[in-house]
C-alpha positions in Angstrom: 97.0 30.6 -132.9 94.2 29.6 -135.0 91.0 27.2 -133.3 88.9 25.7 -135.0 84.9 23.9 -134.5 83.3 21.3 -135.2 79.5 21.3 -136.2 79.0 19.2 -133.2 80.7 21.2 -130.7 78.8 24.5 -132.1 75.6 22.4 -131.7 76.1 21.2 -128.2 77.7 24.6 -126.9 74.7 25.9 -128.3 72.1 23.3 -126.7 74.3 23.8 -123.1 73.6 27.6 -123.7 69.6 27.5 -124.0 69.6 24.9 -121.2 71.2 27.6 -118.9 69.0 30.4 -119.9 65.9 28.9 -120.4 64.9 28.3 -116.5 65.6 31.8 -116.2 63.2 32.7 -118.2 61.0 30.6 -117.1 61.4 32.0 -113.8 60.9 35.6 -114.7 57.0 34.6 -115.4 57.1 33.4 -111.6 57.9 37.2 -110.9 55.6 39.2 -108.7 54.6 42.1 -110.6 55.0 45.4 -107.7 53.1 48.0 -107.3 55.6 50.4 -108.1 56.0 48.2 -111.4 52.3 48.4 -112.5 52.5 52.4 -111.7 55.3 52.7 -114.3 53.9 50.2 -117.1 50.5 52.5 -116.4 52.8 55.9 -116.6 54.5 54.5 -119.4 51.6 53.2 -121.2 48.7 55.5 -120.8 45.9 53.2 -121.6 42.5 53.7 -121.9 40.4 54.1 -119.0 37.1 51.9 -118.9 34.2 52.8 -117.2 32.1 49.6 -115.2 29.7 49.3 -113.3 27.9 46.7 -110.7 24.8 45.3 -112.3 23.2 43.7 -109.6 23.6 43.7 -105.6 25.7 41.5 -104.0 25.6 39.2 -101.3 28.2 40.1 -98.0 29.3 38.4 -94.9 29.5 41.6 -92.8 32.9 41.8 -90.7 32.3 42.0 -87.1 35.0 40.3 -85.6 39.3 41.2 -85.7 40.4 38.0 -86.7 39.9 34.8 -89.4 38.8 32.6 -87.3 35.3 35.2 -86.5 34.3 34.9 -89.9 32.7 31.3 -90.0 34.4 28.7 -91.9 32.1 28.3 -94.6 32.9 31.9 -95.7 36.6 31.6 -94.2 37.7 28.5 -96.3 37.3 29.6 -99.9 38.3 32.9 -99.1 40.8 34.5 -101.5 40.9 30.8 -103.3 39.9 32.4 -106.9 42.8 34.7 -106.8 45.1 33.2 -104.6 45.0 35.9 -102.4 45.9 35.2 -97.9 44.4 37.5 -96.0 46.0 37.8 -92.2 44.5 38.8 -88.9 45.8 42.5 -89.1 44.1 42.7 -92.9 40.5 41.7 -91.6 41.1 43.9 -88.3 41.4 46.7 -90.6 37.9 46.1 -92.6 36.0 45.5 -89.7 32.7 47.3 -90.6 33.4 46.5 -94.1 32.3 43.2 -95.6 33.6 39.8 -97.0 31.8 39.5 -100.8 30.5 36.0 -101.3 30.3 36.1 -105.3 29.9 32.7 -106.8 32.0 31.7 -109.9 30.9 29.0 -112.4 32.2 26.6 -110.7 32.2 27.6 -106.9 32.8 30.1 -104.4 34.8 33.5 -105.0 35.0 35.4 -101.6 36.8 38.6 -101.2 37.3 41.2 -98.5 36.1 44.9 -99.8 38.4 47.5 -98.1 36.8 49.3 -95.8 36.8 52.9 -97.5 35.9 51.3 -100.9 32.8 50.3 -99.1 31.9 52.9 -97.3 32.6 55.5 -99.4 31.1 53.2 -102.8 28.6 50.5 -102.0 25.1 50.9 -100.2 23.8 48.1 -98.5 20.2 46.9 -99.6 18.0 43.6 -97.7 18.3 40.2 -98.9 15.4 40.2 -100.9 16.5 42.7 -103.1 19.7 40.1 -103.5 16.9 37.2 -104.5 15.2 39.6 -106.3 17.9 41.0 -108.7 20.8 38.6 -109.0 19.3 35.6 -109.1 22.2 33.7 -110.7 24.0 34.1 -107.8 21.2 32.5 -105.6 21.0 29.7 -107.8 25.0 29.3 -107.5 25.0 28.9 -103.8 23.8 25.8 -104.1 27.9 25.0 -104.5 28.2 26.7 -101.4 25.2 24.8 -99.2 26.2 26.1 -95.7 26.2 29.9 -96.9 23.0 28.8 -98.8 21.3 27.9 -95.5 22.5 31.3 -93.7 20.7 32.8 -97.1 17.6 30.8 -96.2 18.1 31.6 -92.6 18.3 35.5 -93.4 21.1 34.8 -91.0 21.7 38.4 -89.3 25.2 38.1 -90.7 24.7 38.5 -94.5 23.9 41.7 -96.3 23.0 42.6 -100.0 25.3 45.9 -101.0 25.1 47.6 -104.4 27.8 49.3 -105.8 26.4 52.6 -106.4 29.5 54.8 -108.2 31.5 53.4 -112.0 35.1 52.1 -111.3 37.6 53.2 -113.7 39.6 49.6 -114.8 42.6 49.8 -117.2 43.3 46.4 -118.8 46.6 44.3 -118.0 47.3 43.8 -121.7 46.9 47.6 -122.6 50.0 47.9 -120.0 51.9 44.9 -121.9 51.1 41.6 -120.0 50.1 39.6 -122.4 46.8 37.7 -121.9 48.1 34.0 -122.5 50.3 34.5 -119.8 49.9 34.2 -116.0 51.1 37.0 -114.1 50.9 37.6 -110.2 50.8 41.2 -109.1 51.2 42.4 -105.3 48.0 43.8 -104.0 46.6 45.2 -100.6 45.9 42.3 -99.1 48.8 40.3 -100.6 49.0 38.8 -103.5 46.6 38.2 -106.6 46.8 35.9 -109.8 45.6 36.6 -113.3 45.0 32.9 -115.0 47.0 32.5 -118.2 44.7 32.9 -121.4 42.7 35.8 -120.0 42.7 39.5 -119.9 42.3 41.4 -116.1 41.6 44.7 -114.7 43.7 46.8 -112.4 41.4 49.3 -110.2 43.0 52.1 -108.6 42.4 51.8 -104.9 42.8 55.7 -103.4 42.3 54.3 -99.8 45.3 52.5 -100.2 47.3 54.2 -102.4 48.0 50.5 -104.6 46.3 49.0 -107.4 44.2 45.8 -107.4 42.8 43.4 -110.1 39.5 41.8 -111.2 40.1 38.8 -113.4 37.8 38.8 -116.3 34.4 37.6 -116.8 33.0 34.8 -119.1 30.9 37.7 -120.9 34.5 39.5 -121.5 33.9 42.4 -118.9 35.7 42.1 -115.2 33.9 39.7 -113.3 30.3 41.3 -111.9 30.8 44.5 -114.2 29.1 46.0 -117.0 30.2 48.7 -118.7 28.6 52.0 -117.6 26.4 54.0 -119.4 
């Protein structure tokens, strides 16, 4: 038996086929990207290794307490915003000793917890007026933050400068095939973490761990608060 089309019917089967597939593909972008998934696009890969560096001190909300709700809400309310990352109880009871980094974006606050090893074992802590001294952007920035700029003005017991003192070796997203005009959400220590669409990011190896992590890139091109080492 012999059947036959019409142009219409091949156009509409056509049309009802893309309109099934396409919201699948739109959902594989919603994807978390795993941690076993970045180690095999890394194995598979290779990319280049880049050298960074920390340029300037830092300012730090040091972590005393073993819950959120220690860390006051001025700190506590933008945290993890930038990247989308939640951070639970159990997370900051783990970092106690470590600090929350209050870096300020362009347009507002970027707080992050450092894991505790990383700091230990990588950052030094220095006085505030080393942090006025040397990064002087950021100071100027906290006026988008004005509670945290008080505790700054306070030299509130709580806050620390720390300086990254070693290089961290980054490997860029788009050298293990995400491609930079795409968003792409990866599973990290503390959870989750979001690379915008239309920009590169960094994974970091985090030994303490045993899991990757990313910084989002910079204005100037580099991962956000990095130079390249000499």
């Amino acid at each position: 038996m012999t059947y036959s089309f019409s142009f219409g019917e091949t156009l509409a089967a056509g049309l009802l086929a893309f309109a099934v597939s396409a919201p699948l593909a739109a959902s594989a972008q919603d994807d978390v990207q795993s941690q076993a998934e970045l180690t095999a696009r890394v194995e598979k890969h290779a990319p280049a290794k880049e050298l960074y560096i920390k340029d300037r001190p830092i300012l730090g909300w040091k972590i005393t307490g073993d819950t959120l709700a220690d860390l006051p809400e001025a700190i506590r309310g933008p945290l993890g915003s930038v990247d989308s990352t939640s951070y639970d109880d159990a997370y900051i009871a783990k970092n106690v000793g470590s600090v929350v980094a209050l870096q300020m974006s362009k347009t507002g606050p970027d707080f992050y917890v450092i894991g505790k090893e990383t700091f230990t074992s990588k950052y030094e802590m220095v006085g505030l007026e080393e942090v006025a001294a040397k990064n002087t952007r950021l100071v100027k920035r906290l006026d988008m933050a004005p509670e945290v700029l008080a505790l700054f003005n306070a030299k509130d017991a709580g806050l620390t400068g720390a300086l990254k003192t070693v290089p961290v070796e980054m490997v860029r997203m788009s050298a293990i095939g995400y491609a930079p005009a795409a968003e792409v959400i990866i599973q990290s220590p503390w959870g989750t973490q979001t690379k915008p669409a239309d920009q590169d990011g960094f994974l970091v190896f985090d030994s303490g761990e045993n899991q990757y992590y990313m910084v989002n890139q910079g204005a100037d091109g580099n991962p956000s608060s990095y130079v390249p080492a000499k």
